[in-house]
N, C-alpha and C positions, 0 to 999 in steps of 0.2 A: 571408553573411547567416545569421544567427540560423532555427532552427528552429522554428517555432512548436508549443507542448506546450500540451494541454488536457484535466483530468482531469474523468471525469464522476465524479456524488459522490452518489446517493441516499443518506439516512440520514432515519431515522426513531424517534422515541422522545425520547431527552433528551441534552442536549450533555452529553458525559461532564466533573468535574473538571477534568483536565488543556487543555482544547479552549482556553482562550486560549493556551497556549504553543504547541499546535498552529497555530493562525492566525498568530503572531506568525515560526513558523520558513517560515509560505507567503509572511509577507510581504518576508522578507529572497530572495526567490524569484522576484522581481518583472516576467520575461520568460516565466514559466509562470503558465496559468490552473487555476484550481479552480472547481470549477461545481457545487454543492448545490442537489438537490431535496429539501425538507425541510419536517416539520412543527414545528420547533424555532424559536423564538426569533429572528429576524436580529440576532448581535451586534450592538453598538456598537463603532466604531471598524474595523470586519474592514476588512484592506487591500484595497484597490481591486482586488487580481488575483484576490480570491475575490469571486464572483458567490452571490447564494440567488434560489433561486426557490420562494416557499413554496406547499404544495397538504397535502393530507392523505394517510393513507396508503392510504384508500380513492380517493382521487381518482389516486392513484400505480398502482393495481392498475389503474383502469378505463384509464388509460393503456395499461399494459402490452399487457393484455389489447387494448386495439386494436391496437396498434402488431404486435403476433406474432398476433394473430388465435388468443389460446387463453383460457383463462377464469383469471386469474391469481389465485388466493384464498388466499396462506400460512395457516400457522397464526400466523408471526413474523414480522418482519420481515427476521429473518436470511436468510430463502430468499431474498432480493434477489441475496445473494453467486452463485446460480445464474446472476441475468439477466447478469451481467457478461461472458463473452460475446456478449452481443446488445447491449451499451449503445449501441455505435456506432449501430445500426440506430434502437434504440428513441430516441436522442434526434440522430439525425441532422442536423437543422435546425439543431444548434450548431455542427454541427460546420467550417462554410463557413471557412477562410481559415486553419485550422489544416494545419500537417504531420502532425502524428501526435494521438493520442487517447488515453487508458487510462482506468484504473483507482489505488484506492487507497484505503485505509483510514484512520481517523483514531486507533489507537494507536500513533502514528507520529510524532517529531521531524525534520525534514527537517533537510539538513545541505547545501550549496552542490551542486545538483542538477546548475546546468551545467559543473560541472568533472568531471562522471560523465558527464551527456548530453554529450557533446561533439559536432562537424562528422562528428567520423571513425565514430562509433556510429550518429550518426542517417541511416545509409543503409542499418539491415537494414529487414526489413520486420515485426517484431515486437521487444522490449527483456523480459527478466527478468531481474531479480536473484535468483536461483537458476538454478545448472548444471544441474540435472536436472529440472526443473518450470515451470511458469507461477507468477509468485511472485502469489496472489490478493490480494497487497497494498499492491503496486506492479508495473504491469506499462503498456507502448504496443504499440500499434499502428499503424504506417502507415494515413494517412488516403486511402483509396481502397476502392473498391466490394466485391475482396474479405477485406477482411478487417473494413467495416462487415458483410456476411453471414457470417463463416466458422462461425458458431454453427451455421447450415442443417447442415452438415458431421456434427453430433453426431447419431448416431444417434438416431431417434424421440424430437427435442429437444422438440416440443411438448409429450408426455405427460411427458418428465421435467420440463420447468419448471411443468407444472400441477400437481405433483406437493406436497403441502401441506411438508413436509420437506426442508429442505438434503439436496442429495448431490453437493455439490463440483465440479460442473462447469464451473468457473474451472481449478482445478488438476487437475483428473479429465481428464475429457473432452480437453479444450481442451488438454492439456498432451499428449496420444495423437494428438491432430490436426496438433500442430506436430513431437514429436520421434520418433512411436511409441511406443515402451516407456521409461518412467524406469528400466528394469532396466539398460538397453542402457549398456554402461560409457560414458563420456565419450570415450575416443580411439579407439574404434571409431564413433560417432556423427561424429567428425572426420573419418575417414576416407568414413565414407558420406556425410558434406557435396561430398566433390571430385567426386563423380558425381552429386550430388543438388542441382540449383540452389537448387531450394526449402528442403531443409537445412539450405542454406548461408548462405540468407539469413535467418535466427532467429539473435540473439546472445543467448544463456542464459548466464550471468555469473554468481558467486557474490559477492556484496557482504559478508555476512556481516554482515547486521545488526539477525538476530535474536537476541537472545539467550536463551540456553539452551535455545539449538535440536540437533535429535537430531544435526546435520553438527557435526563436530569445528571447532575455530577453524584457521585459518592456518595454526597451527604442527603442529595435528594431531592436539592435545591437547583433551580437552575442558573446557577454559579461557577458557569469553569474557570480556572484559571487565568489571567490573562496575562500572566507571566510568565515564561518556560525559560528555563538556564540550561546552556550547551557547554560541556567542559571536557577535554579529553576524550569525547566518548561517554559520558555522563551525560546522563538528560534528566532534569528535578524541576520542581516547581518551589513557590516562594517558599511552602513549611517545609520544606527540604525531600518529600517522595520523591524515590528515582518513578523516571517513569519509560513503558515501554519505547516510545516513538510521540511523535507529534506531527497529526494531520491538519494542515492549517487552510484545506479546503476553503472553510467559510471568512476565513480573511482576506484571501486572494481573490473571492469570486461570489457574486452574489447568485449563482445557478440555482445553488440547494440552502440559502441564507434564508431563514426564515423572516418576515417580514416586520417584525415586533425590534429587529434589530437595526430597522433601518431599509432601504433603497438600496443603497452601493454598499458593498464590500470596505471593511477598513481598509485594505492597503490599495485598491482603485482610485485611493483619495492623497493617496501618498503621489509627492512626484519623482522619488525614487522608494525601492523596497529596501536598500543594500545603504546603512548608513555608510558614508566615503571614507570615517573615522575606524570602520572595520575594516583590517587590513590583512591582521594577525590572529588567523584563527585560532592559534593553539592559545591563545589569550580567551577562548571563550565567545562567545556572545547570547544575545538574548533577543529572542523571538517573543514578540506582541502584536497587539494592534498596531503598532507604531513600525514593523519592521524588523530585520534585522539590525539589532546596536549591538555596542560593546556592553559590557557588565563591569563593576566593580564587585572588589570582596565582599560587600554587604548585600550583595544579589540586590543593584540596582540597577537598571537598563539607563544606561547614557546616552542622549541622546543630543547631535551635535545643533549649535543653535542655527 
C-alpha cells in the first residue's frame, strides 16, 4: 500500500507566471496532496489533489502566533520559510490519515515523484533531496509526534521566529538538528549512522535538481543541464534521465545566483517567461534559460520568433 504524501503550502502575495504549469505537473501527481493557505486567487480548474484555503496574511500571523504562542509580525512574507519547521505542528489538524508531511516551494516543475518516493524510501523518518542539508524546497517528515515538534529542538526558536527577517532555519537550524555539521564529509556521516540509530534514520539524497547550483552536476563538472522535458508527468533531460523535479530558482532570480553566471537571472531578461505558443500542456513543454516553450519529438525547445 501506497504512502500517503501531504505537503503544506502557505504563500502569500501573487501567483507567480509560471503557477498553471506548476499545478498542471501536481496534477499528473495524483496520489500526493498539496495544501495552500493563501491570499491568492483559487485557480480555475487546480486538480483535485491540490486543496486552498484562503485567509489573509494578517489572519495567517494571528494563526501562527497562536498556534507557537509567539507574536508572529514579518516585515515579508518570505520569514514564512522560517515557520517550516513547525508546519507540522502549526497546521496539524490536516495532518490525520497521512504518512509523512513536508514542505515545498512553487519554483518547482515536479516530475513522477513516486518513482523517487518509493516503498523502500518511505521508511526513514525524514526525506531531502540534498546530501548535506534539508532541501527548504522540497523536504518530508514522518507523520508522528516528533518530528510534528522537532522545531522545539532549535535553540531559543521563539525569539528567532519573532524575529521580523528570514534566517534560514529550514536549512540552518533544522538541518544541524538532523545531521550536525554540513562540514561533516558524507562517508564519515555514514559511518556515524552504523552507531547512531537516529542518523541512520534521515535519507539526505542529492537529486540534482537545481540548477546552477554551487554542487557540481553528476559527472562532476559544473555542467547542468539546460534543458528539462515536461511530458505527461514525465520530467527528463536531453540524454533522456527521468528526473525527480526541477528547481529553477537561479533562472528566475539572481538572490542565490552565483556571480561567474552573470548580474541578472536568465529569465529577468525575458519579456515574458510563458512562450504564447504554449497553450497545450498535455503537448509537453520545455523549461530553459529561455522559458517555458513547446518541445518537439526530437527534445527540441521551440521557441516562437
Amino acid at each position: 500500500m501506497q504512502k500517503k504524501l501531504l505537503f503544506l503550502m502557505p504563500y502569500f502575495g501573487k501567483w507567480p507566471e509560471w503557477f498553471p504549469l506548476y499545478l498542471e505537473s501536481c496534477r499528473w501527481n495524483p496520489t500526493i496532496d498539496w495544501l495552500f493557505f493563501t491570499d491568492c486567487p483559487v485557480p480555475e480548474n487546480a486538480p483535485t489533489n491540490v486543496k486552498f484555503i484562503s485567509m489573509s496574511f494578517p489572519d495567517y500571523q494571528q494563526l501562527v502566533s497562536e498556534r507557537l504562542g509567539i507574536s508572529f509580525q514579518p516585515e515579508a512574507a518570505y520569514k514564512i520559510c522560517d515557520l517550516k519547521p513547525a508546519f507540522g505542528f502549526i497546521h496539524q489538524e490536516y495532518l490525520k490519515g497521512y504518512d509523512y508531511f513536508g514542505f515545498s516551494d512553487i519554483d518547482i516543475i515536479y516530475g513522477n515523484l513516486r518513482a523517487f518516493y518509493t516503498n523502500e524510501v518511505l521508511r526513514y523518518n525524514t526525506l531531502s533531496t540534498h546530501a548535506d542539508r534539508v532541501s527548504g524546497h522540497l523536504f518530508l517528515f514522518k507523520n508522528d509526534e516528533q518530528w510534528i515538534n522537532v522545531f522545539r529542538k532549535i535553540p531559543n526558536w521563539q525569539e528567532l521566529m519573532t524575529q521580523p527577517s528570514n534566517l534560514c532555519l529550514d536549512e540552518g537550524w533544522l538541518t544541524k538538528i538532523l545531521l550536525g555539521s554540513r562540514r561533516i564529509p558524507p562517508a564519515i556521516r555514514q559511518v556515524w549512522g552504523i552507531f547512531d540509530s537516529d542518523k541512520r534514520n534521515h535519507l539526505f539524497q542529492e537529486r540534482f535538481s537545481t540548477v546552477l547550483a554551487p554542487l557540481p552536476w553528476k559527472d562532476g563538472r559544473d555542467n547542468y543541464p539546460n534543458k528539462w522535458f515536461w511530458y505527461q508527468g514525465k520530467l527528463t533531460i536531453e540524454s533522456g534521465e527521468e528526473m525527480m523535479y526541477l528547481h529553477f530558482m537561479n533562472w528566475k532570480s539572481n538572490q542565490y545566483l552565483r556571480k561567474h553566471y552573470g548580474e541578472r537571472a536568465a529569465w529577468e531578461l525575458l519579456p515574458q517567461i510563458i512562450d504564447p505558443n504554449l497553450t497545450d500542456f498535455s503537448q509537453g513543454f520545455c523549461i530553459s534559460h529561455l522559458g517555458f516553450t513547446p518541445f518537439n519529438s526530437k527534445n527540441s525547445c521551440l521557441i516562437s520568433a
